[in-house]
C-alpha positions in Angstrom: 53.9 -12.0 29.1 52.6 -8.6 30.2 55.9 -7.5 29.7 56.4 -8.1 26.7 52.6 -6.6 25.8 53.9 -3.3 27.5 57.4 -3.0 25.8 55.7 -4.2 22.4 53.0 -1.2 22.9 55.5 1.4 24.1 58.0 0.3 21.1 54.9 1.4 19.0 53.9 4.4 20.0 57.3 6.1 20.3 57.9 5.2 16.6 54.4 6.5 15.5 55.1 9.8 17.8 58.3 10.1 15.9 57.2 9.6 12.1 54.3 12.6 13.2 57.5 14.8 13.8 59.1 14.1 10.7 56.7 15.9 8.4 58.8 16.7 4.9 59.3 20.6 4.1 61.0 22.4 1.4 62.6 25.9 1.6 61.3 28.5 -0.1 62.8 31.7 -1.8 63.0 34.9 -4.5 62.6 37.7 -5.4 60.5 41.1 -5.2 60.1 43.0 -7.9 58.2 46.3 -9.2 56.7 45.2 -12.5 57.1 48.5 -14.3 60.9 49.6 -13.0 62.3 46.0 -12.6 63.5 47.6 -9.2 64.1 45.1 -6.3 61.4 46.0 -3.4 62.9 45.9 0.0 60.8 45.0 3.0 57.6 43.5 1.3 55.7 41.2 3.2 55.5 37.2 1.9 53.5 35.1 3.5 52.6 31.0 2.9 49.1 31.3 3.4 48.8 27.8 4.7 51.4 27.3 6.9 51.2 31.4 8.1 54.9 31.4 7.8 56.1 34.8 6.8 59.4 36.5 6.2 60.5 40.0 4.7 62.4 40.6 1.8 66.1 41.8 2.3 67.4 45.2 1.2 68.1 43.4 -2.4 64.3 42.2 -2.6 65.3 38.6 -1.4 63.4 36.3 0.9 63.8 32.9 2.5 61.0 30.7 4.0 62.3 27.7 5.5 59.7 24.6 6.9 57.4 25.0 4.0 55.3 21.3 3.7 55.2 19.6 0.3 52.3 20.3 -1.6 50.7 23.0 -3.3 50.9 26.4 -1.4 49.7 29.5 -2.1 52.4 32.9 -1.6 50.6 36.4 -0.7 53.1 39.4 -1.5 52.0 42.7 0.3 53.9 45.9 -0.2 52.8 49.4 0.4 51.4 51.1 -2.3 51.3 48.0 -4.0 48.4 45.9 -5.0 48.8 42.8 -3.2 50.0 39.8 -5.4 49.0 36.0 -5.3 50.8 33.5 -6.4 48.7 30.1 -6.2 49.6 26.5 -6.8 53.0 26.5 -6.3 53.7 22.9 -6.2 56.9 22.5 -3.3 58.4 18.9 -3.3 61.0 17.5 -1.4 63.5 17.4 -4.6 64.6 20.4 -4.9 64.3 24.8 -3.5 61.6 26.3 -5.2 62.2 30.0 -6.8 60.3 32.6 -7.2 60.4 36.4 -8.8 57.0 38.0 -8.2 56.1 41.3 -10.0 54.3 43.8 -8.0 51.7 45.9 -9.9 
Protein backbone atom coordinates (compact mmCIF):
# COMPACT_ATOMS: atom_id res chain seq x y z
CA UNK A 1 0.00 0.00 0.00
CA UNK A 2 2.86 2.41 0.68
CA UNK A 3 3.93 1.67 -2.57
CA UNK A 4 1.51 2.52 -4.29
CA UNK A 5 1.08 5.96 -2.08
CA UNK A 6 4.78 6.69 -3.15
CA UNK A 7 4.57 5.87 -6.94
CA UNK A 8 1.02 7.75 -6.95
CA UNK A 9 2.88 10.99 -5.27
CA UNK A 10 6.06 10.78 -7.39
CA UNK A 11 3.65 10.24 -10.61
CA UNK A 12 2.32 13.74 -9.48
CA UNK A 13 4.90 15.77 -8.88
CA UNK A 14 6.94 14.96 -11.96
CA UNK A 15 3.87 15.93 -14.10
CA UNK A 16 3.28 19.25 -12.08
CA UNK A 17 7.30 19.93 -12.49
CA UNK A 18 6.80 19.35 -16.10
CA UNK A 19 3.57 21.62 -17.00
CA UNK A 20 5.83 24.54 -14.77
CA UNK A 21 8.39 24.11 -17.72
CA UNK A 22 6.05 24.33 -20.43
CA UNK A 23 5.21 28.00 -20.01
CA UNK A 24 3.74 29.23 -23.67
CA UNK A 25 5.95 32.06 -25.60
CA UNK A 26 5.60 33.74 -28.81
CA UNK A 27 8.51 35.21 -30.92
CA UNK A 28 8.86 38.47 -31.43
CA UNK A 29 10.19 40.75 -34.30
CA UNK A 30 10.51 44.15 -36.71
CA UNK A 31 11.72 46.77 -37.58
CA UNK A 32 13.75 50.05 -36.67
CA UNK A 33 13.06 52.95 -38.15
CA UNK A 34 14.06 56.82 -38.06
CA UNK A 35 10.73 58.55 -38.23
CA UNK A 36 11.81 61.49 -40.32
CA UNK A 37 14.23 59.60 -43.12
CA UNK A 38 12.35 56.25 -43.11
CA UNK A 39 15.99 54.94 -42.87
CA UNK A 40 16.45 51.49 -41.18
CA UNK A 41 18.54 52.06 -37.79
CA UNK A 42 21.19 49.38 -37.26
CA UNK A 43 22.20 48.37 -33.84
CA UNK A 44 19.35 49.84 -31.63
CA UNK A 45 18.71 48.39 -28.51
CA UNK A 46 15.04 46.39 -27.87
CA UNK A 47 14.30 45.28 -24.97
CA UNK A 48 10.96 43.21 -23.41
CA UNK A 49 10.79 45.06 -20.30
CA UNK A 50 9.25 42.14 -18.51
CA UNK A 51 10.91 39.29 -19.38
CA UNK A 52 14.52 41.58 -19.73
CA UNK A 53 15.06 39.80 -22.94
CA UNK A 54 16.95 41.99 -25.39
CA UNK A 55 18.37 41.72 -28.82
CA UNK A 56 19.94 44.23 -31.38
CA UNK A 57 18.69 45.16 -34.59
CA UNK A 58 20.62 43.79 -37.74
CA UNK A 59 22.44 45.95 -40.20
CA UNK A 60 18.83 46.14 -42.09
CA UNK A 61 17.11 47.49 -38.72
CA UNK A 62 15.68 43.89 -38.05
CA UNK A 63 15.33 42.18 -34.67
CA UNK A 64 14.19 38.88 -33.37
CA UNK A 65 13.19 38.01 -29.70
CA UNK A 66 12.42 34.53 -29.20
CA UNK A 67 10.78 33.13 -25.57
CA UNK A 68 8.51 36.06 -25.24
CA UNK A 69 5.37 34.87 -22.66
CA UNK A 70 1.80 35.46 -23.83
CA UNK A 71 0.37 38.43 -22.58
CA UNK A 72 0.67 41.97 -22.74
CA UNK A 73 4.40 43.21 -22.85
CA UNK A 74 5.79 46.27 -23.07
CA UNK A 75 8.99 46.96 -25.96
CA UNK A 76 11.64 49.80 -24.95
CA UNK A 77 13.72 50.94 -28.23
CA UNK A 78 17.01 52.80 -27.30
CA UNK A 79 19.19 54.24 -29.92
CA UNK A 80 21.83 56.85 -29.67
CA UNK A 81 20.80 60.15 -30.27
CA UNK A 82 17.50 58.96 -30.27
CA UNK A 83 14.71 59.61 -27.82
CA UNK A 84 13.99 56.34 -26.39
CA UNK A 85 10.60 54.87 -27.69
CA UNK A 86 7.86 52.70 -25.81
CA UNK A 87 5.73 50.64 -27.25
CA UNK A 88 3.11 49.36 -24.52
CA UNK A 89 0.36 46.74 -24.56
CA UNK A 90 1.44 44.72 -27.11
CA UNK A 91 -0.83 41.84 -26.68
CA UNK A 92 1.61 38.41 -27.79
CA UNK A 93 -0.58 35.14 -28.04
CA UNK A 94 0.29 31.87 -28.90
CA UNK A 95 -1.47 32.13 -32.54
CA UNK A 96 0.62 33.74 -34.37
CA UNK A 97 4.53 36.18 -34.59
CA UNK A 98 3.84 39.52 -33.64
CA UNK A 99 5.41 42.46 -35.88
CA UNK A 100 6.47 45.51 -35.21
CA UNK A 101 7.98 48.77 -37.06
CA UNK A 102 8.81 51.36 -34.45
CA UNK A 103 9.68 54.98 -35.47
CA UNK A 104 12.40 56.63 -33.63
CA UNK A 105 12.00 60.39 -32.99
Amino acid sequence: MKRVLFISALTVMTLCAAAQNNILTQTLKGTVIDEQSGSVLSNATVLVESSSKAAMTDETGNFKLTGIPIGRQTIKVSYAGYEDAYVQNIEVTSSKEVVLEIKLK
